[in-house]
TORPA-4810 file (N, C-alpha, C, O; in nm, 3 decimals):
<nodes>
NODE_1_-1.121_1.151_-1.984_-1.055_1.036_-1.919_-1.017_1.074_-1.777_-0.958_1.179_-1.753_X
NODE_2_-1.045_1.005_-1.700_-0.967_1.014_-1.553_-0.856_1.051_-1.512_-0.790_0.969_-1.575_X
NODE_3_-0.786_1.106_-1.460_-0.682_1.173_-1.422_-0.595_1.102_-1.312_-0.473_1.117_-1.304_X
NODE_4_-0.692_0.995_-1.201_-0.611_0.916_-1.125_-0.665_0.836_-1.090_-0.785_0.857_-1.108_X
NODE_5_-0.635_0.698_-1.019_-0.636_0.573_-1.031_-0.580_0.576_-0.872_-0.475_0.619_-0.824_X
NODE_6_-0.737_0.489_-0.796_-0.733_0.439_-0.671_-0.660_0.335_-0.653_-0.708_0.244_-0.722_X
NODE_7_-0.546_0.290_-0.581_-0.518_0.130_-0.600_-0.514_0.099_-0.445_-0.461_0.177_-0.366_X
NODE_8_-0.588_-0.052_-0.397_-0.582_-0.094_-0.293_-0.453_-0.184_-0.309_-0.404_-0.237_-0.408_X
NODE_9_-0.415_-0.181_-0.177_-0.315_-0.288_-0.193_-0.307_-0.403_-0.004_-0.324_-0.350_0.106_X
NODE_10_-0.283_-0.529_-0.022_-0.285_-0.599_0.099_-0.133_-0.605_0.145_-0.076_-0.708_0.110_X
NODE_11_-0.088_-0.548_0.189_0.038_-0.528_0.246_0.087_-0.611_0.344_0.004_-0.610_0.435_X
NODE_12_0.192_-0.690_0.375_0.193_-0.772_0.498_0.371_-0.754_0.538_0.480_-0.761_0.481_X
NODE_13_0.310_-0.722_0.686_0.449_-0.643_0.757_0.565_-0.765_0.772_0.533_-0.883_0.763_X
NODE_14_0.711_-0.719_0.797_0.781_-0.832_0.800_0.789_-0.865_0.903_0.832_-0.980_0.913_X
NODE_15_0.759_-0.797_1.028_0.749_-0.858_1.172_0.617_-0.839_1.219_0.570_-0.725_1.215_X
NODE_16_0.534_-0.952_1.272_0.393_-0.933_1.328_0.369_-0.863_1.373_0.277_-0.792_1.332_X
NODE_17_0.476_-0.820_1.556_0.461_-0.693_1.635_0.459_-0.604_1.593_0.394_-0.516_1.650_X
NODE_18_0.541_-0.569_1.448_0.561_-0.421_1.428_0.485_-0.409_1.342_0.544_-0.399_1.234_X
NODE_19_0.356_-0.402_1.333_0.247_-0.378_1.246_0.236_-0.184_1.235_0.239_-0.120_1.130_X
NODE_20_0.228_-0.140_1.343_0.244_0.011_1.363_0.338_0.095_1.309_0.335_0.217_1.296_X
NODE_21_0.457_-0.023_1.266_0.573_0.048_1.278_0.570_0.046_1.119_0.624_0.132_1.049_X
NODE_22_0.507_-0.051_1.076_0.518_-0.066_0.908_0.409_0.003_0.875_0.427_0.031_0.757_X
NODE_23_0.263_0.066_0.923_0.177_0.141_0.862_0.224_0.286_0.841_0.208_0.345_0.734_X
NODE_24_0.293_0.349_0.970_0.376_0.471_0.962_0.488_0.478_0.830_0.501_0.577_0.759_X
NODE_25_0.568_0.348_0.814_0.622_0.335_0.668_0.591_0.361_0.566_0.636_0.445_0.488_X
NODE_26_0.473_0.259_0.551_0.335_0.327_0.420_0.308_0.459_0.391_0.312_0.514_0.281_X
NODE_27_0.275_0.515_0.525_0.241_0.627_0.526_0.315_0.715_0.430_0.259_0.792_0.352_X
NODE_28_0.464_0.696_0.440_0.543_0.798_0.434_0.613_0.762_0.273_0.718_0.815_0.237_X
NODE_29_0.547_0.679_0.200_0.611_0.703_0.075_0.557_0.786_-0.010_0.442_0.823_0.017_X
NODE_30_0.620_0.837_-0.135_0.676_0.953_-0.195_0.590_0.946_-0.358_0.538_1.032_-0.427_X
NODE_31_0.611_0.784_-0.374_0.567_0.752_-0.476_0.391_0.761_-0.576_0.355_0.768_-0.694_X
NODE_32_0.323_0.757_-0.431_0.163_0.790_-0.469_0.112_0.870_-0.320_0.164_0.856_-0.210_X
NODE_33_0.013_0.942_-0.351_-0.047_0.990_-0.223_-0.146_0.939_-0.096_-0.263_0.975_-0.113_X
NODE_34_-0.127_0.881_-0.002_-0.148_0.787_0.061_-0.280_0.765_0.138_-0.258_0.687_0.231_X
NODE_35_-0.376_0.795_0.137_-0.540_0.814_0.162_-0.589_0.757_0.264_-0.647_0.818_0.353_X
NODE_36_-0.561_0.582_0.259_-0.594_0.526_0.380_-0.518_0.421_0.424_-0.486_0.340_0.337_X
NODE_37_-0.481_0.400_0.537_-0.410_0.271_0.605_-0.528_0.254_0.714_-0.595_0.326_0.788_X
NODE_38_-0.515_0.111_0.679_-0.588_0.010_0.804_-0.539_-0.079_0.808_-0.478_-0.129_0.713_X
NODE_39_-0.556_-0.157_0.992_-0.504_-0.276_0.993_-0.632_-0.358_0.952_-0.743_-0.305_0.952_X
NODE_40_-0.611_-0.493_0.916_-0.708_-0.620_0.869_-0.682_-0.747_0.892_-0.611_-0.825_0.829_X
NODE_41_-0.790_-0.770_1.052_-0.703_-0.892_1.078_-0.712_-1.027_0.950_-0.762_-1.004_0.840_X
NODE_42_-0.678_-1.111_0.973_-0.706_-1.205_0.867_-0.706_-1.398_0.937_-0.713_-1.506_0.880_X
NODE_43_-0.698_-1.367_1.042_-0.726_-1.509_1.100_-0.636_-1.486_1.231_-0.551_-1.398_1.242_X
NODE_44_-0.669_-1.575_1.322_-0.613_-1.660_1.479_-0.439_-1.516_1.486_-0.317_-1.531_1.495_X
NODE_45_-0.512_-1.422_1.477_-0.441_-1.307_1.526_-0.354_-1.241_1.442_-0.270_-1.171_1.498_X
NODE_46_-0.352_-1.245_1.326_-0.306_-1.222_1.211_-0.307_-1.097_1.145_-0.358_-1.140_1.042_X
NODE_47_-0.295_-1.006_1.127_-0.320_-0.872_1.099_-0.230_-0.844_0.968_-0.111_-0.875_0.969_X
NODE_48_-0.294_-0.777_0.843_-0.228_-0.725_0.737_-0.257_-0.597_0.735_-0.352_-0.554_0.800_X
NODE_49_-0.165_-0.506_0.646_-0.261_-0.382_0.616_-0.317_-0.336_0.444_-0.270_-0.357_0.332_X
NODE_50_-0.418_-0.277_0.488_-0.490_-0.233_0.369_-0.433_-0.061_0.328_-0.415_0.029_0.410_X
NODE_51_-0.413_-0.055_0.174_-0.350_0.092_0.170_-0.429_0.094_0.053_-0.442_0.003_-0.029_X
NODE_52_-0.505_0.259_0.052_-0.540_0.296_-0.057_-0.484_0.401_-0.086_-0.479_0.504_-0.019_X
NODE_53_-0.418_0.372_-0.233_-0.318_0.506_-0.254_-0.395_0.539_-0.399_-0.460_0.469_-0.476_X
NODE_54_-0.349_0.711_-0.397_-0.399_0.772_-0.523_-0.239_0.760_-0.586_-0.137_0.758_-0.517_X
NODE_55_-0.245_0.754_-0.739_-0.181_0.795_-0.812_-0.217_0.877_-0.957_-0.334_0.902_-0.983_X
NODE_56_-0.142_0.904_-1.019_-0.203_0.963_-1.137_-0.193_0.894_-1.244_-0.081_0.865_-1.285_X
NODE_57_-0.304_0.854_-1.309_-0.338_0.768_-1.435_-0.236_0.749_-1.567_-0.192_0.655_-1.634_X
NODE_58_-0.225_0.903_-1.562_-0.117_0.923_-1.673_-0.002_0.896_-1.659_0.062_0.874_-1.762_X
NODE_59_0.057_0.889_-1.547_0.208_0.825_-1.540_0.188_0.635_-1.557_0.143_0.553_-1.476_X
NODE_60_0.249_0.616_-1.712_0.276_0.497_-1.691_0.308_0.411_-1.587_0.244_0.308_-1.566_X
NODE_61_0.399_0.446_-1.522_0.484_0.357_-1.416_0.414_0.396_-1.268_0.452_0.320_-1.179_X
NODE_62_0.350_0.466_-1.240_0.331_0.502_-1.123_0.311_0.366_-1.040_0.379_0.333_-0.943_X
NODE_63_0.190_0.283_-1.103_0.119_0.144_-1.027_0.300_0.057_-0.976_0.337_0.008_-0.870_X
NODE_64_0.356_0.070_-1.081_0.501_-0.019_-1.064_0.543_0.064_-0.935_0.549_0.006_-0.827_X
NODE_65_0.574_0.211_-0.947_0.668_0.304_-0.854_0.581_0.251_-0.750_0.633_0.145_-0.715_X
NODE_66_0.462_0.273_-0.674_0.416_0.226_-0.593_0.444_0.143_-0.530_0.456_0.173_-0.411_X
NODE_67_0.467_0.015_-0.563_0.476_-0.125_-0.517_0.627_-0.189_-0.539_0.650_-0.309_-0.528_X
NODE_68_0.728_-0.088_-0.571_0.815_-0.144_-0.594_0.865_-0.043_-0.454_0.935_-0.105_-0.373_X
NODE_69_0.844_0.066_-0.430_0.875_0.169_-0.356_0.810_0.095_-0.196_0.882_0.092_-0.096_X
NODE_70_0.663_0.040_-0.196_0.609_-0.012_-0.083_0.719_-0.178_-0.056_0.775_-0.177_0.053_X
NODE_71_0.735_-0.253_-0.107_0.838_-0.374_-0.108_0.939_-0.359_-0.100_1.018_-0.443_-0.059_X
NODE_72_0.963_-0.260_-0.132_1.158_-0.185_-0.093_1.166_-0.112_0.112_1.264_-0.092_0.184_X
NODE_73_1.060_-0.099_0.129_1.057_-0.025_0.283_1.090_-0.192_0.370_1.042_-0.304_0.350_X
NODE_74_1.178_-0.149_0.457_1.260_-0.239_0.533_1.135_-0.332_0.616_1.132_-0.454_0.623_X
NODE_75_1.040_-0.241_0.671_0.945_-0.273_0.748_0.869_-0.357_0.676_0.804_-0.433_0.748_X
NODE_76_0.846_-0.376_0.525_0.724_-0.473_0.489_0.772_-0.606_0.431_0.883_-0.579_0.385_X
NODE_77_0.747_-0.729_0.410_0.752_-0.813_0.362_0.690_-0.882_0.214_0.717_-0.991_0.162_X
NODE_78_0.616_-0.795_0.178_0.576_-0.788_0.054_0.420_-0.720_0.020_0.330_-0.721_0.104_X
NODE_79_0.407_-0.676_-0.085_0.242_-0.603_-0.084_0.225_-0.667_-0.208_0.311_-0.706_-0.287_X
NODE_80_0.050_-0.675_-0.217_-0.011_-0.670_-0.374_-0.134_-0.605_-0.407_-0.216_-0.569_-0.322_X
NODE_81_-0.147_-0.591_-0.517_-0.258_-0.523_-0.533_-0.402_-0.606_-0.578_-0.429_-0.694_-0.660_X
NODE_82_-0.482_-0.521_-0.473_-0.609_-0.606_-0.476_-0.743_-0.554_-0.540_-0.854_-0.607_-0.535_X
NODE_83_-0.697_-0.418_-0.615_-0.785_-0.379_-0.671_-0.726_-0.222_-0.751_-0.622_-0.160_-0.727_X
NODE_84_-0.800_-0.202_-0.817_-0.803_-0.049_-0.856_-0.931_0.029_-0.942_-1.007_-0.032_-1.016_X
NODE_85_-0.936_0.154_-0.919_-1.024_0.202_-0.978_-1.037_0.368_-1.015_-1.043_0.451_-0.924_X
NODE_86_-1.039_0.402_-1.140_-1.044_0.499_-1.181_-1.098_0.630_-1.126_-1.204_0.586_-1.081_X
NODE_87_-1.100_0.745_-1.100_-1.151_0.833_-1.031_-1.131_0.964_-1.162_-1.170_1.079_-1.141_X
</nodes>
């Protein structure tokens, strides 16, 4: 069985300008190990970010710790997850 679990997630910052300021946020949580941030615009100047974080399969809660840990950072306005996949 797999050992950890890719999860994308669409993240959207709580202030437009501070898009930079909320990827450095991402960056820095504790909860899964953080692989990739990108910005993604999404229309007439719109920018979200994309995070692919590793976690480990076997921790029940991790997918929760993740996203409860990414929605708790002052800088974001809410994230979801848009995918995942076993590794």
């Amino acid at each position: 069985m797999p050992d950890k679990t890719m999860l994308i997630l669409k993240i959207k910052p709580r202030e437009l300008g501070e898009i930079d300021k909320a990827m450095a946020a991402v960056k820095g949580i504790k909860s899964g190990q953080v692989m990739d941030v990108k910005k993604e615009p999404i229309g007439f100047g719109i920018e979200v970010i994309k995070a692919g974080i590793l976690v480990d399969s076997k921790d029940e809660g991790a997918v929760d710790a993740v996203t409860n840990e990414i929605n708790g950072l002052a800088e974001i306005e809410e994230s979801e997850i848009e995918g995942m996949t076993l590794l």
